[in-house]
One Martini backbone bead per residue (centre of mass of N, CA, C, O) as a GRO file, in nm:
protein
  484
    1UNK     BB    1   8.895   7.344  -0.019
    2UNK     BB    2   9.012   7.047   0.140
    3UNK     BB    3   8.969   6.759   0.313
    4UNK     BB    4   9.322   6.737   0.302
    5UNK     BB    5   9.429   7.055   0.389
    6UNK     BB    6   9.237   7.298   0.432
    7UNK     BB    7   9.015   7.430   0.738
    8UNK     BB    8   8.770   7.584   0.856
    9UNK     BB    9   8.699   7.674   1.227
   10UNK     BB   10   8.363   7.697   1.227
   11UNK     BB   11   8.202   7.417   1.353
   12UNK     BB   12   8.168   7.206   1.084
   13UNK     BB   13   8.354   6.985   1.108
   14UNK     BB   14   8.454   6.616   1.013
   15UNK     BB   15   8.709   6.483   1.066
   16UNK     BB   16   8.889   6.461   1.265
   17UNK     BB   17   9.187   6.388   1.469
   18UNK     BB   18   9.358   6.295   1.254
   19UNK     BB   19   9.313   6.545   1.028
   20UNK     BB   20   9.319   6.810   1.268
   21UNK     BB   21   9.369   6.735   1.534
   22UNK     BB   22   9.314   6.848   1.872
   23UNK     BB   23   9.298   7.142   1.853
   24UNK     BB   24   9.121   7.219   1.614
   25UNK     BB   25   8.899   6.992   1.699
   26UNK     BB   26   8.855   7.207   1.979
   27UNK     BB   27   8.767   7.462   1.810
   28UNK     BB   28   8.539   7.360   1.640
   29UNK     BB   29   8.355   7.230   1.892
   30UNK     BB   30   8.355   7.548   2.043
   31UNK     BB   31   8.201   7.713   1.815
   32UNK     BB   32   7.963   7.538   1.795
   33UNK     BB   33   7.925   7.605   2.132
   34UNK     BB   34   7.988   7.925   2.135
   35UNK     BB   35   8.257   7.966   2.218
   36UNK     BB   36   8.507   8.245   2.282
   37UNK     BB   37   8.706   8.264   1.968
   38UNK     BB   38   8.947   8.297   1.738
   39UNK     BB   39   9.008   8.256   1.412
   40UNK     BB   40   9.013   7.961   1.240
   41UNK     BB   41   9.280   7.748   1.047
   42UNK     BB   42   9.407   7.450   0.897
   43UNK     BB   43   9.651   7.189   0.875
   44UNK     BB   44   9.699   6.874   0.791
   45UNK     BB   45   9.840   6.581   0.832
   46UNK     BB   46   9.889   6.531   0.548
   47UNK     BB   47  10.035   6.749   0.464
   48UNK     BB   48  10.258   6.742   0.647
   49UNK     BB   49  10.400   6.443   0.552
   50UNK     BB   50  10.504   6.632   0.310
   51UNK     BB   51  10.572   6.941   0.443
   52UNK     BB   52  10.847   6.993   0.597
   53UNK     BB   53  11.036   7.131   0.355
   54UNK     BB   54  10.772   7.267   0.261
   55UNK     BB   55  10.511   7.451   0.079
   56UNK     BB   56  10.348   7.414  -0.174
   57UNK     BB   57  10.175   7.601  -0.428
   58UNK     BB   58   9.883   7.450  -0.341
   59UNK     BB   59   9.854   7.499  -0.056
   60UNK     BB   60   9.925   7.831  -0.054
   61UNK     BB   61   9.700   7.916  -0.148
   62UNK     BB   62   9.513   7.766   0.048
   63UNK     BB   63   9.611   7.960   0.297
   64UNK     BB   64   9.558   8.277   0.160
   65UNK     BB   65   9.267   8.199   0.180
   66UNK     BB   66   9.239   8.165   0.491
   67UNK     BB   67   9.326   8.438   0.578
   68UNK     BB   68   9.064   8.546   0.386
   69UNK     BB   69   8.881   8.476   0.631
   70UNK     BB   70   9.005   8.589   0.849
   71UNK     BB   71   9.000   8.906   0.796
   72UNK     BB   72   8.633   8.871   0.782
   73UNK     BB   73   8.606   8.797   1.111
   74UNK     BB   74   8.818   9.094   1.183
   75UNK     BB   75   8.901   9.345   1.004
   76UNK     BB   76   9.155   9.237   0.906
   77UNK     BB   77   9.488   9.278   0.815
   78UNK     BB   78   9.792   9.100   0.645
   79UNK     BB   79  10.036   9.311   0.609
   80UNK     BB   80   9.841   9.592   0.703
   81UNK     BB   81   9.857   9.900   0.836
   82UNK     BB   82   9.605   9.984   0.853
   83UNK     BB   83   9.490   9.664   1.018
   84UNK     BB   84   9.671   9.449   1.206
   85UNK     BB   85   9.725   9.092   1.128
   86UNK     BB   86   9.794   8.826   1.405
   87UNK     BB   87   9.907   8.520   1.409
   88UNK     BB   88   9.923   8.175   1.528
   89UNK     BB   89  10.141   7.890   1.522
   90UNK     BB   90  10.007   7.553   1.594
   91UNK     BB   91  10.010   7.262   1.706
   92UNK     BB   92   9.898   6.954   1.642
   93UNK     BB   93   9.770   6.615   1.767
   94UNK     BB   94   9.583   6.348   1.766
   95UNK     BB   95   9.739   6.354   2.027
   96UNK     BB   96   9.845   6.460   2.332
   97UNK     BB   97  10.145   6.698   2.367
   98UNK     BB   98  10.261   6.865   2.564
   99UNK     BB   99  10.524   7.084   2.445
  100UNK     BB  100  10.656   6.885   2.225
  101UNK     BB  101  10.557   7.137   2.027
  102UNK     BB  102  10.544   7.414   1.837
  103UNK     BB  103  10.562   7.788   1.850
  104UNK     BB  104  10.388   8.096   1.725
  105UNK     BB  105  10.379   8.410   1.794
  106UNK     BB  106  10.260   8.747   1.671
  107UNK     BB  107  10.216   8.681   1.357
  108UNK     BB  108  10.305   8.982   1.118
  109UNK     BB  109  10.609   9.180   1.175
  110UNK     BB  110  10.746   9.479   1.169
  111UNK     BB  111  10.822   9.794   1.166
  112UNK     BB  112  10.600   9.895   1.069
  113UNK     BB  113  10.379   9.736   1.177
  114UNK     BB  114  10.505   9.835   1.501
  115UNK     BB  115  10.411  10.148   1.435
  116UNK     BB  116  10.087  10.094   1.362
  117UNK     BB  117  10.015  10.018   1.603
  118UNK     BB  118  10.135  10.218   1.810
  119UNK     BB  119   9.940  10.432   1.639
  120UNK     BB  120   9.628  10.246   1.713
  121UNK     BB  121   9.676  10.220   2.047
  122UNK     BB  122   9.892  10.422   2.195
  123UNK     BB  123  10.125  10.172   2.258
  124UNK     BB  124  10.421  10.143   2.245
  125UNK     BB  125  10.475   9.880   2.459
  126UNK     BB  126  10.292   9.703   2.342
  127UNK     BB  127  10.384   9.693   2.034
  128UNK     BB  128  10.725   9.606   2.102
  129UNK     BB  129  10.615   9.333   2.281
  130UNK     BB  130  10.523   9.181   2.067
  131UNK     BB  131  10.740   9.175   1.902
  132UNK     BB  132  10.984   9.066   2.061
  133UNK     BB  133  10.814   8.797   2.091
  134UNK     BB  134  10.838   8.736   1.818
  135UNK     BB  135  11.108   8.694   1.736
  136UNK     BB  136  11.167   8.488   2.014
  137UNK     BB  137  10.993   8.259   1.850
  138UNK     BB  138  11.113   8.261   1.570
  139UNK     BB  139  11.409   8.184   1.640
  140UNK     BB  140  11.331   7.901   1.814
  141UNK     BB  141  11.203   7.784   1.568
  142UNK     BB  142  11.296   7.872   1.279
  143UNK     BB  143  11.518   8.135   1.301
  144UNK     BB  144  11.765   8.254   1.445
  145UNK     BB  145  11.805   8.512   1.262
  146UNK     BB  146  11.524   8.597   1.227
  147UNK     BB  147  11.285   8.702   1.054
  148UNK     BB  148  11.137   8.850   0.790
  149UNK     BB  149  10.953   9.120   0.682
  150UNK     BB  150  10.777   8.921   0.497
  151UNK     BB  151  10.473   8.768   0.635
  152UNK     BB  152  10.458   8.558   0.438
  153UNK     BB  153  10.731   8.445   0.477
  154UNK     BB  154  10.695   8.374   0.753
  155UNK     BB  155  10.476   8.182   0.767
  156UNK     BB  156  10.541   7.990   0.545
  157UNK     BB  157  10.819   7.885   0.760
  158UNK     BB  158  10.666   7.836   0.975
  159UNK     BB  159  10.463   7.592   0.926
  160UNK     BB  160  10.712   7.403   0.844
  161UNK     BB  161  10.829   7.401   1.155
  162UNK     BB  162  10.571   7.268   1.264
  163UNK     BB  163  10.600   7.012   1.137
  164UNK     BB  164  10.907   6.921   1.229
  165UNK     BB  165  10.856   6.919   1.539
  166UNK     BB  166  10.742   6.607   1.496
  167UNK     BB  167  11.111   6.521   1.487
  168UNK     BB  168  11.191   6.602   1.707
  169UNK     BB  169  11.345   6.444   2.031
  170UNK     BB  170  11.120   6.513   2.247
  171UNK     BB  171  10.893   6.374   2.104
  172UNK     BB  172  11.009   6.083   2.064
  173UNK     BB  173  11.024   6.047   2.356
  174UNK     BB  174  10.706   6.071   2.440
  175UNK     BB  175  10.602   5.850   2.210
  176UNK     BB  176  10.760   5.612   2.363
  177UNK     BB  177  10.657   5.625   2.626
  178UNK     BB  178  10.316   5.597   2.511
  179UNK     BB  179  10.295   5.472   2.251
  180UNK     BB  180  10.353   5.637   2.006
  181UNK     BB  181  10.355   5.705   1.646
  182UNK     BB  182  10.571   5.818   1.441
  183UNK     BB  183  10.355   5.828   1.145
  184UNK     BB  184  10.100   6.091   1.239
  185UNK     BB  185  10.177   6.375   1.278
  186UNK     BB  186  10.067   6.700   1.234
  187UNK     BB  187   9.906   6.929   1.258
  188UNK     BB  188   9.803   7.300   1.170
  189UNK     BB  189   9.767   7.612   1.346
  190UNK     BB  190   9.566   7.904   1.276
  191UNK     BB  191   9.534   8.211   1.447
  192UNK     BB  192   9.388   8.510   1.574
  193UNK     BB  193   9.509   8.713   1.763
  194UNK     BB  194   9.491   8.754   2.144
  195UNK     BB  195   9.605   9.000   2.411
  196UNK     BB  196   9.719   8.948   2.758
  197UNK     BB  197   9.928   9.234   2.709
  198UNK     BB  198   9.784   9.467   2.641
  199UNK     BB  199   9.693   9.532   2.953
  200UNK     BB  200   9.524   9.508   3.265
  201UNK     BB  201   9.260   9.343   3.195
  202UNK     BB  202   9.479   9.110   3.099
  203UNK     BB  203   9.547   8.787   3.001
  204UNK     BB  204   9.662   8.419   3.124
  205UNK     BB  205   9.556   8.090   3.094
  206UNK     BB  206   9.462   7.748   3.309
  207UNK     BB  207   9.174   7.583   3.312
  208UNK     BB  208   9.027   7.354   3.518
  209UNK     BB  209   8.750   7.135   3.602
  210UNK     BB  210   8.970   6.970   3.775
  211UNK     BB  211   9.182   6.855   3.981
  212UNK     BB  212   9.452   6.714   3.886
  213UNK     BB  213   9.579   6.617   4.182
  214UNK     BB  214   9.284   6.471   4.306
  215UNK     BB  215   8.995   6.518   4.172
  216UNK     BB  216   8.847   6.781   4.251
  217UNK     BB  217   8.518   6.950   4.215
  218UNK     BB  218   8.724   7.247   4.072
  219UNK     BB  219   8.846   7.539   3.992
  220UNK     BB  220   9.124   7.499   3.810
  221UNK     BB  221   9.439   7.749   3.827
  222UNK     BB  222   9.624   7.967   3.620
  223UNK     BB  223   9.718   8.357   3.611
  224UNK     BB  224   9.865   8.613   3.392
  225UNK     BB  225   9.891   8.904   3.389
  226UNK     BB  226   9.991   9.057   3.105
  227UNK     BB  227  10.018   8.762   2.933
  228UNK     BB  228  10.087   8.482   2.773
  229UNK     BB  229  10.099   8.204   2.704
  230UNK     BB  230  10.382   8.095   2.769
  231UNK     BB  231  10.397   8.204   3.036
  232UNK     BB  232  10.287   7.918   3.150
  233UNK     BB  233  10.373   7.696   3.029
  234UNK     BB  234  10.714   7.744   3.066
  235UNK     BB  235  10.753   7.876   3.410
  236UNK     BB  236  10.891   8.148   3.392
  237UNK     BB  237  10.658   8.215   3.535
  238UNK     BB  238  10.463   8.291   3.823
  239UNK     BB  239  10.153   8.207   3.886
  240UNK     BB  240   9.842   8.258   3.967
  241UNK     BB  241   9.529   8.206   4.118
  242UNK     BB  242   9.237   8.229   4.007
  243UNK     BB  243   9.116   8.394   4.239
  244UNK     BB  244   9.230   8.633   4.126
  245UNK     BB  245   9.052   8.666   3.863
  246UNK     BB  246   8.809   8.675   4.070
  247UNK     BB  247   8.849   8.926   4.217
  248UNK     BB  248   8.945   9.129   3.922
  249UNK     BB  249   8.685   8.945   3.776
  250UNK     BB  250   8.432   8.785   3.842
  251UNK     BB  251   8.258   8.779   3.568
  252UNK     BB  252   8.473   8.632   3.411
  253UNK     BB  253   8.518   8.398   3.596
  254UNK     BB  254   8.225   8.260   3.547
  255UNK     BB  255   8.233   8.251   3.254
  256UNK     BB  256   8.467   8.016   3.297
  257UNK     BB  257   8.363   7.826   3.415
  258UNK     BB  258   8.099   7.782   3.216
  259UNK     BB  259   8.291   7.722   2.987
  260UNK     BB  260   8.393   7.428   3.147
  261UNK     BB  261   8.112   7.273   3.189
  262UNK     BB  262   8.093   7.279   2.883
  263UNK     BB  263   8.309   7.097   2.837
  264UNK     BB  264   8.244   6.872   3.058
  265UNK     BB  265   8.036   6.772   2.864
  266UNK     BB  266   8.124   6.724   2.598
  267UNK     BB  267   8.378   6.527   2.676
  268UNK     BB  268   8.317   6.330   2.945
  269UNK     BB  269   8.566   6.525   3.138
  270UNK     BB  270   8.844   6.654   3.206
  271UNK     BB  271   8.930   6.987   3.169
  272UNK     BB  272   9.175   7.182   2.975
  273UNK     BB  273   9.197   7.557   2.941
  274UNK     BB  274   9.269   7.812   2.704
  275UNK     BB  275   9.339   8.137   2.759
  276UNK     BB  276   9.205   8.482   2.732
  277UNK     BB  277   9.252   8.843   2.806
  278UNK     BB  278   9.092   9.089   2.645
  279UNK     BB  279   9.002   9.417   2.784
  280UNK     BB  280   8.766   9.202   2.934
  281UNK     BB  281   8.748   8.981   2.685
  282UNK     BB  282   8.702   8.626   2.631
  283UNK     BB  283   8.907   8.343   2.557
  284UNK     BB  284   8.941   8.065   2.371
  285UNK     BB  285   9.167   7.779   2.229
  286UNK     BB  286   9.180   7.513   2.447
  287UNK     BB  287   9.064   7.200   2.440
  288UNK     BB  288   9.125   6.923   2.703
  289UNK     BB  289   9.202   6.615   2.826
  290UNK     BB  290   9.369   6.612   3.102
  291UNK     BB  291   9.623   6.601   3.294
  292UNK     BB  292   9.675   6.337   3.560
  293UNK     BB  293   9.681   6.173   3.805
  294UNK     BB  294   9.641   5.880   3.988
  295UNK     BB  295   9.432   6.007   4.192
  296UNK     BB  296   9.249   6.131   4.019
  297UNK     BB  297   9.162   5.930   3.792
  298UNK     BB  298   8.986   5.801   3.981
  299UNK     BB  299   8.783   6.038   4.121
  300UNK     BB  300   8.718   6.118   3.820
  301UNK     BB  301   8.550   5.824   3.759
  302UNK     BB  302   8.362   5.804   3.940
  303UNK     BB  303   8.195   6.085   3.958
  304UNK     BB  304   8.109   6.075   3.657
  305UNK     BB  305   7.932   5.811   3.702
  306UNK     BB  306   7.760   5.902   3.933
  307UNK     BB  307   7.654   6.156   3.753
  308UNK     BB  308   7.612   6.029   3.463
  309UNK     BB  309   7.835   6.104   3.235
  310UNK     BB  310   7.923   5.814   3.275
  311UNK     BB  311   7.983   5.427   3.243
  312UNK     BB  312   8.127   5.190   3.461
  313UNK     BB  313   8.291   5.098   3.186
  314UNK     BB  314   8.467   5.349   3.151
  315UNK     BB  315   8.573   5.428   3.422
  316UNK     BB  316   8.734   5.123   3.455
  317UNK     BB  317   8.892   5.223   3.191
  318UNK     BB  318   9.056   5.483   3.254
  319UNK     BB  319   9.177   5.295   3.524
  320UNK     BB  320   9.486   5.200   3.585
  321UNK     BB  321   9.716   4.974   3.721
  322UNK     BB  322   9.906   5.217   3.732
  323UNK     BB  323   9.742   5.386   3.921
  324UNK     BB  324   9.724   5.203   4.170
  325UNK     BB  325   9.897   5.134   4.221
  326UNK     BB  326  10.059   5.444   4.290
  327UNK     BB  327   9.904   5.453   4.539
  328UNK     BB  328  10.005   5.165   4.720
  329UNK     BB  329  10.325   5.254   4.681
  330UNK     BB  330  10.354   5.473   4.846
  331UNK     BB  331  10.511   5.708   5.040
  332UNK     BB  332  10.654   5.852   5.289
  333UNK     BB  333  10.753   6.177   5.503
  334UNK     BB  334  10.999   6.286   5.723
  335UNK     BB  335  11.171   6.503   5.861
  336UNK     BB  336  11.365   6.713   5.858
  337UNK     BB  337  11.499   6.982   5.670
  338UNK     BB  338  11.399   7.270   5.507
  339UNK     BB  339  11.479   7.367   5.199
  340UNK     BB  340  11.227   7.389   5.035
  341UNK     BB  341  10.930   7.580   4.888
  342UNK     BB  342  10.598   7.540   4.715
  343UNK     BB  343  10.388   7.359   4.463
  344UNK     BB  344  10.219   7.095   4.451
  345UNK     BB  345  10.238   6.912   4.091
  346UNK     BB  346  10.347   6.577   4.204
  347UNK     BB  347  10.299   6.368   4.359
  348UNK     BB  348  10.490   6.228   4.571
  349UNK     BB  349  10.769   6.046   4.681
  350UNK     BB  350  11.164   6.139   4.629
  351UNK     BB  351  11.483   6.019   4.685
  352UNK     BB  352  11.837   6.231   4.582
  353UNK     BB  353  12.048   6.364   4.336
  354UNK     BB  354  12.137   6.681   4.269
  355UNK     BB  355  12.099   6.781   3.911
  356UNK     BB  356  12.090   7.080   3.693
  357UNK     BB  357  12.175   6.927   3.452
  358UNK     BB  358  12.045   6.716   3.218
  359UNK     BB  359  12.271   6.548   3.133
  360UNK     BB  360  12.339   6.447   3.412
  361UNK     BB  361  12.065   6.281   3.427
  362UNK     BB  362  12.178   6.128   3.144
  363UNK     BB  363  12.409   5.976   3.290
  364UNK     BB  364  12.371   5.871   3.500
  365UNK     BB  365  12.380   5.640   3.705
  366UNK     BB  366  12.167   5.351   3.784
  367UNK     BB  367  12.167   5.371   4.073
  368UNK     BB  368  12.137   5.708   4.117
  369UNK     BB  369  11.955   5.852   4.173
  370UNK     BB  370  11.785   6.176   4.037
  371UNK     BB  371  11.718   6.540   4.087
  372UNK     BB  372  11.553   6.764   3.925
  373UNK     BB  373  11.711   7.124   3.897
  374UNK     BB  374  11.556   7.423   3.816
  375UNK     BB  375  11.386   7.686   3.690
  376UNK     BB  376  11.283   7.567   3.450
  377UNK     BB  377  11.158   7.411   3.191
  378UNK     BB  378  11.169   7.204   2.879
  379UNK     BB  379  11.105   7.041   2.642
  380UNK     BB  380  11.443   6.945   2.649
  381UNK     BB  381  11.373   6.795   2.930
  382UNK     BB  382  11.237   6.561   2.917
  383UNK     BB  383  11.465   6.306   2.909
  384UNK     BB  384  11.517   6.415   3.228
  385UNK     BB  385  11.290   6.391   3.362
  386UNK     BB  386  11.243   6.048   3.289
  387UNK     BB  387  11.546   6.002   3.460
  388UNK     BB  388  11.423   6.084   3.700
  389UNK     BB  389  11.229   6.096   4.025
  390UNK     BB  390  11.255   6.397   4.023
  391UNK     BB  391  11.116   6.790   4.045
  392UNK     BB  392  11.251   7.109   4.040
  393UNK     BB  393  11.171   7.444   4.071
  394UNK     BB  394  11.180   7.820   4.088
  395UNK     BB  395  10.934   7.856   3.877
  396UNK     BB  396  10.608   7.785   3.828
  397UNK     BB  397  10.341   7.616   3.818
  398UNK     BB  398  10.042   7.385   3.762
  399UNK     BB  399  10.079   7.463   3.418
  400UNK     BB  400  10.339   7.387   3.391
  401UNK     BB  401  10.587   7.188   3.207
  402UNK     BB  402  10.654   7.045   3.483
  403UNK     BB  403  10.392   6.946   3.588
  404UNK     BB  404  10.270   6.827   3.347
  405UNK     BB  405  10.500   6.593   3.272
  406UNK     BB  406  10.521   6.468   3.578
  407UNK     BB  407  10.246   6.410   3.620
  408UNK     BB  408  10.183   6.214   3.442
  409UNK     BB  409  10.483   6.043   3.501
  410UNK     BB  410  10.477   6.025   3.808
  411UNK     BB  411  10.680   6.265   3.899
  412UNK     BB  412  10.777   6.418   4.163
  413UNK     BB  413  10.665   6.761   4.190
  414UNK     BB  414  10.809   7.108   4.245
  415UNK     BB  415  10.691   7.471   4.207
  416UNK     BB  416  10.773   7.740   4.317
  417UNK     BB  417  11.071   7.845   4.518
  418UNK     BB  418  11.255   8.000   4.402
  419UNK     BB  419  11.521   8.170   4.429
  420UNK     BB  420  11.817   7.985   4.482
  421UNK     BB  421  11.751   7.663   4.490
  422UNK     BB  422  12.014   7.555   4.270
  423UNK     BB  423  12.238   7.604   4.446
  424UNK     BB  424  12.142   7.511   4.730
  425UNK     BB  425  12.081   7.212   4.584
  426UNK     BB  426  12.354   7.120   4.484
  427UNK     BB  427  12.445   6.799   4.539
  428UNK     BB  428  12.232   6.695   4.706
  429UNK     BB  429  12.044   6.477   4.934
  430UNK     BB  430  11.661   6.508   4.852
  431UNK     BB  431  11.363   6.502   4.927
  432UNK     BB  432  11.068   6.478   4.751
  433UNK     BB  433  10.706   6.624   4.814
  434UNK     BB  434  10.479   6.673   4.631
  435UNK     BB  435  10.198   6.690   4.810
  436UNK     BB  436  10.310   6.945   5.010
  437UNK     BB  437  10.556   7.109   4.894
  438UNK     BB  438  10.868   6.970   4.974
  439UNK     BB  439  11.213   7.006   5.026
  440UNK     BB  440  11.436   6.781   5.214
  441UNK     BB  441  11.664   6.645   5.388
  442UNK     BB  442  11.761   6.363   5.243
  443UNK     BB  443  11.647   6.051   5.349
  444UNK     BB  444  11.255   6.045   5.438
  445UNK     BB  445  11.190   5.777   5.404
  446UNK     BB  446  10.898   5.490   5.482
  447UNK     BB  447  10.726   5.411   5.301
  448UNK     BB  448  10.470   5.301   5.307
  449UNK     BB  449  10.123   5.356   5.340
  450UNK     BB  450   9.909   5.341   5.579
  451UNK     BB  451   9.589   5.314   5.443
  452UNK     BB  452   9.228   5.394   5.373
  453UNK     BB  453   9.037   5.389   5.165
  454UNK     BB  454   8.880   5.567   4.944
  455UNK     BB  455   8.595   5.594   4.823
  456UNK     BB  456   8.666   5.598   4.532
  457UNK     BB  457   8.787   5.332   4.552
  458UNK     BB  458   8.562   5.148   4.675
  459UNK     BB  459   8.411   5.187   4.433
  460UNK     BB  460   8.579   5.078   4.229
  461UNK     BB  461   8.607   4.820   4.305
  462UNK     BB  462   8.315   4.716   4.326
  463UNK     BB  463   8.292   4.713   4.027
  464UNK     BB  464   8.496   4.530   3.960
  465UNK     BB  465   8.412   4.284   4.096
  466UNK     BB  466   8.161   4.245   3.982
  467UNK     BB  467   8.222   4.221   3.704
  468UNK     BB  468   8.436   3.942   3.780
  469UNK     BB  469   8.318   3.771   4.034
  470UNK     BB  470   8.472   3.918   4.302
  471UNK     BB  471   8.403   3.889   4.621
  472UNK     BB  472   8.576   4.031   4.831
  473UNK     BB  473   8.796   4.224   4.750
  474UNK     BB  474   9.109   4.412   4.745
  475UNK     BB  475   9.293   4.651   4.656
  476UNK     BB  476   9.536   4.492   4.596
  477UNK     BB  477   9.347   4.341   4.350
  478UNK     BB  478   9.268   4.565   4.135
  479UNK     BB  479   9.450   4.558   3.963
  480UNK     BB  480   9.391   4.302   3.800
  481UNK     BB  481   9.122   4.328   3.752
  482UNK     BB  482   9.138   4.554   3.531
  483UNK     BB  483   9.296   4.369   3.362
  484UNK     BB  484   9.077   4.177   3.340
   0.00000   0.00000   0.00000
């Protein structure tokens, strides 16, 4: 292996996240402290830079080097229906950009080995949609056309192909948003695949080790019992909220909490954490440090500060102008009918009118505000979604990808309203509550809300005034200190 080619993530790296991503480096950090997750190895961004039209033959001999890792880690084999190995290839960047580029996951069957799985573990349903499934993820990002036989030759183009998602147009979208440079490339990730739709007893989800949404100070997340990781992200189904896993497993949600706050002493930092379980057995695949709302960003950076986990001066760093500034400018609403009600993913509150398809709100007259309502969010609505004031889906909960984008983005989300509300809503103008989780008939906006400061605001001004050498500063000229 080369420092700036292939790496196994045993927990020994020192690369840093320039050329491993953020996800190895992740994977690989969790290894260090004992979290149990499945063996896995990187392709660097170095790597990337040049292979995105395909991999030459020192790095594939790399590469199947690295398999015969997995293999001994695992007990299985690669390709061999004897014992088949399947694993995921999953982008990274140094950056963490959620969703913005692709994944392959349960790569490594064809038809015998999908007849092999299904003879070796008894379920024939269980090993026909493992495959089902890789079909549709390898279609969607490698070729229409679907999978070859031979699995080495699948690897060796999903590898390719999730190189290429680096230079996707959702990707460059999200990166002109945040200021991320475009010649920074993605690592890539190789992991031994774990079923959370093996059985009952399996499932998978995301949890955060505070609330994304408010910054309480408590295990927070949602879980689909016989999922795999894209159904959670994706928001194609409504799942479950964590309680619902501490109900039908107490003590793996507990394993869960536990090793959730040894990431976040870890990070210094509020983490979300990938997880799966595979018949009554935890799996982590990736933590980092969480998107949050702007009421989140104070709240988690005060309470860390106070319990002596980063110091004020970091605390400071954290919240931004624009963090402040969006709570000052908060707006209420109140009135009218309840047009339709779901699970409040975005705070903030914002009407317009409703439209369906992205292009149409990529197209809106700009004089004209427009609330994008979907079934649920695809990648490619990412730059639909940042045209619009709001959002609404139909199925999906708040670790989907329409709640992750919307919140990062400051942008009022609501999400999990049910079948129907895309018909029901098109066309019309509706306020969107995000904080309350509640879609409204017309335009029910009150303007700023008159509120006393949060402690944890009050306690944040208090750092930057003194800071600053500014006593008796007010709320209203926080953004200023903070900028200062």
């Amino acid at each position: 292996m080369t420092a700036t080619g292939v790496v196994p993530l045993d927990g020994t790296s020192r690369l840093g996240r320039d050329l491993l991503g953020g996800k190895a480096t992740s994977i690989d950090r969790m290894r260090a402290l004992g979290l149990p997750g499945p063996a896995a190895f990187a392709i660097t961004t170095a790597v990337g830079a040049r292979c995105r039209d395909g991999l030459p033959d020192d790095v594939w001999e790399q590469v199947r080097g690295a398999v015969a890792g997995l293999e001994r880690d695992t007990g299985r084999r690669f390709g061999d229906p004897s014992s088949p190995l399947l694993v995921s290839v999953r982008s990274g960047a140094a950056q963490s950009m959620p969703g913005m580029m692709d994944t392959v996951l349960n790569l490594g069957l064809n038809a015998r080995l999908t007849a092999a799985l299904a003879g070796q573990s008894g379920d024939r349903a269980w090993a026909e949609d493992t495959a089902a499934r890789f079909r549709r993820s390898y279609a969607d990002v490698v070729d229409p056309a679907g999978p070859p036989d031979d699995p080495w030759d699948q690897l060796r183009a999903a590898i390719a192909a999730v190189f290429r998602s680096w230079d996707s147009p959702r990707a460059r979208v999200y990166r002109e948003r945040y200021g991320i440079p475009h010649d920074g490339g993605t690592a890539v990730t190789v992991q031994a695949m774990v079923f959370g739709n093996r059985d009952a007893h399996s499932g998978t989800g995301v949890a955060f080790s505070r609330d994304p949404s408010t910054g309480a100070p408590e295990l927070y997340g949602e879980w689909v019992a016989g999922g795999q990781g894209e159904d959670v992200v994706s928001g194609a189904v409504t799942p479950a909220r964590l309680s619902a896993l501490a109900d039908a497993m107490p003590d793996l949600h507990a394993e869960l909490a536990a090793a959730a706050a040894v990431l976040e002493a870890e990070y210094r930092d509020m983490v979300d954490v990938e997880f799966t379980v595979e018949s009554g057995r935890l799996y982590v695949l990736q933590a980092r440090a969480g998107k949050r709302s702007a009421a989140a960003a104070v709240r988690i950076a005060v309470d860390l500060a106070e319990a002596g986990t980063i110091d004020r001066a970091t605390a400071l760093g954290r919240v931004t102008p624009e963090h402040v500034r969006a709570r000052l400018e908060e707006v209420t609403a109140s009135g009218g009918q309840t047009l339709a009600t779901g699970t409040a993913a975005g705070p903030g509150i914002a009407t317009g009118l409703v439209v369906t398809d992205p292009d149409d709100a990529l197209d809106a007259d700009p004089d004209v505000p427009v609330v994008l309502v979907r079934p649920f969010t695809e990648p490619d609505d990412v730059p639909a979604m940042y045209a619009a004031v709001a959002v609404v889906t139909e199925h999906g909960g708040t670790t989907s990808h329409a709640a992750l984008v919307a919140r990062e983005a400051g942008v009022p989300c609501v999400v999990g309203c049910g079948d129907g509300v895309v018909a029901a809503l098109e066309g019309r103008t509706v306020t969107v509550d995000g904080t309350r989780g509640v879609v409204l008939d017309g335009d029910r906006t009150a303007g700023p809300a008159d509120r006393d400061p949060l402690p944890w605001e009050s306690t944040l001004l208090a750092w930057a005034a003194d800071r600053a050498g500014v006593p008796g500063a007010t709320l209203a000229e926080l953004p200023d200190l903070l900028a200062g």
